[in-house]
KOLFIFI-292369 format. One record per residue (C-alpha): residue in one letter; x, y, z. Coordinates in steps of 0.2 Angstrom, whole numbers, plus 5000, padded with zeros to 4 digits. Example, Ala and Ser with C-alpha at 12.3 -4.5 7.8 and 13.67 -1.06 7.14 Angstrom:
KOLFIFI-292369
- vexba, xx, yy, zz
- a, 5062, 4978, 5039
- s, 5068, 4995, 5036
end
This chain:
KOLFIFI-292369
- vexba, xx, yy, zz
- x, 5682, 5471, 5437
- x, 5664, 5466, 5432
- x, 5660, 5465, 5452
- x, 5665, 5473, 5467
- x, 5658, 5475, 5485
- x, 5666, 5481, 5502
- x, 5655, 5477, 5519
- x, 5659, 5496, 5523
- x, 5653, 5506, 5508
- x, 5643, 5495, 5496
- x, 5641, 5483, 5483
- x, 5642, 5486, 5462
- x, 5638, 5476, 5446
- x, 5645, 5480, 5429
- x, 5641, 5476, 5410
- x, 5644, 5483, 5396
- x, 5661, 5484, 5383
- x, 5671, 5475, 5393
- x, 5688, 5484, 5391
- x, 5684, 5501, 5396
- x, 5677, 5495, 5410
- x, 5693, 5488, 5414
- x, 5704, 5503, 5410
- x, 5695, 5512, 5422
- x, 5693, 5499, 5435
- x, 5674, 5507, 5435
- x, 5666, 5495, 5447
- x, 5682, 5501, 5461
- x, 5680, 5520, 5454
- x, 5661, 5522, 5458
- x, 5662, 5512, 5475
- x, 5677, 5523, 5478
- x, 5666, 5539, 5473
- x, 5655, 5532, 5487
- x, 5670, 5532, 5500
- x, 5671, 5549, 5496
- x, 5655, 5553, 5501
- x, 5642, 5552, 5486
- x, 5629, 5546, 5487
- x, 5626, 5531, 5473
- x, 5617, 5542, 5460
- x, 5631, 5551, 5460
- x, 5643, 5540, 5460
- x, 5634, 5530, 5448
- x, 5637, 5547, 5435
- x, 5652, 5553, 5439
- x, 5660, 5535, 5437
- x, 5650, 5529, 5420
- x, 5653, 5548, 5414
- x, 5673, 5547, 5416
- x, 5673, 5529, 5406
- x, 5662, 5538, 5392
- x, 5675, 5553, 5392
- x, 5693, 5545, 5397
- x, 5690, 5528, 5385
- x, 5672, 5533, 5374
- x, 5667, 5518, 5383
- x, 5649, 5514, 5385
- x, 5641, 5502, 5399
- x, 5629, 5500, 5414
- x, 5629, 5497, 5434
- x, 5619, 5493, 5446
- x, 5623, 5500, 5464
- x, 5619, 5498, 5482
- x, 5625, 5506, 5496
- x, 5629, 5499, 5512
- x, 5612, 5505, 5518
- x, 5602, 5498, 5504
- x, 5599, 5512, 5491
- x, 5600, 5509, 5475
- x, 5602, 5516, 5456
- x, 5602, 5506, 5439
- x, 5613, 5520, 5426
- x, 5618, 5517, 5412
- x, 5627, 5524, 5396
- x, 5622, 5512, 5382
- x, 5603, 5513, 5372
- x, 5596, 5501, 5386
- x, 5602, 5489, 5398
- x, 5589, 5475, 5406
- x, 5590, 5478, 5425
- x, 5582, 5470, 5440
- x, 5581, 5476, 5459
- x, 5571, 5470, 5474
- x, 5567, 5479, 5489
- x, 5554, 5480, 5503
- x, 5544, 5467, 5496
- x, 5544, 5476, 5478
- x, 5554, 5472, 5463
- x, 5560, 5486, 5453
- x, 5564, 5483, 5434
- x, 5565, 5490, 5419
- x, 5576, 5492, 5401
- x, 5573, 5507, 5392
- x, 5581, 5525, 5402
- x, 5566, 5531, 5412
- x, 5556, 5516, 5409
- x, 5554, 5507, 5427
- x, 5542, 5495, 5433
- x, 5537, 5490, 5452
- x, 5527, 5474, 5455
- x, 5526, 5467, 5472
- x, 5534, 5451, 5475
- x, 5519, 5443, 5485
end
């Protein structure tokens, strides 16, 4: 449950207590979030937001869309995340706290 990707709607990346994520199948739940049509900031919420209410379970994600757009969300204090895109890698750990360098 820690992965999930589907060529049609995107691809997902969990951590955090491993058990709630589990319960609520959160990597599924957000790409399904996705099927519905929201877009991965969204999804990203409304999914992490439902483990934190329905288990009081605390975690992260990293999510890209079948197009390429991505979010790094989290519930815990901080999460080390990494993205690269157009040349750019994206990176950061505390909430608001993101770096971009260019990979060249």
């Amino acid at each position: 449950s820690g992965g999930y990707a589907d060529s049609n709607i995107g691809a997902i990346s969990t951590t955090g207590h491993g058990e709630s994520i589990l319960k609520v199948n959160l990597a599924r739940l957000t790409l399904f979030h996705m099927e519905q049509g929201k877009m991965v900031e969204e999804a990203a919420d409304l999914s992490l937001g439902y483990m934190k209410s329905r288990v009081k379970g605390l975690g992260g994600l990293i999510l890209v869309s079948k197009k390429g757009d991505w979010v790094a969300k989290w519930t815990t204090t901080s999460m080390p995340w990494a993205a690269a895109k157009d040349g750019k890698l994206h990176f950061g750990i505390d909430p608001g706290d993101t770096t971009i360098t260019d990979l060249a």
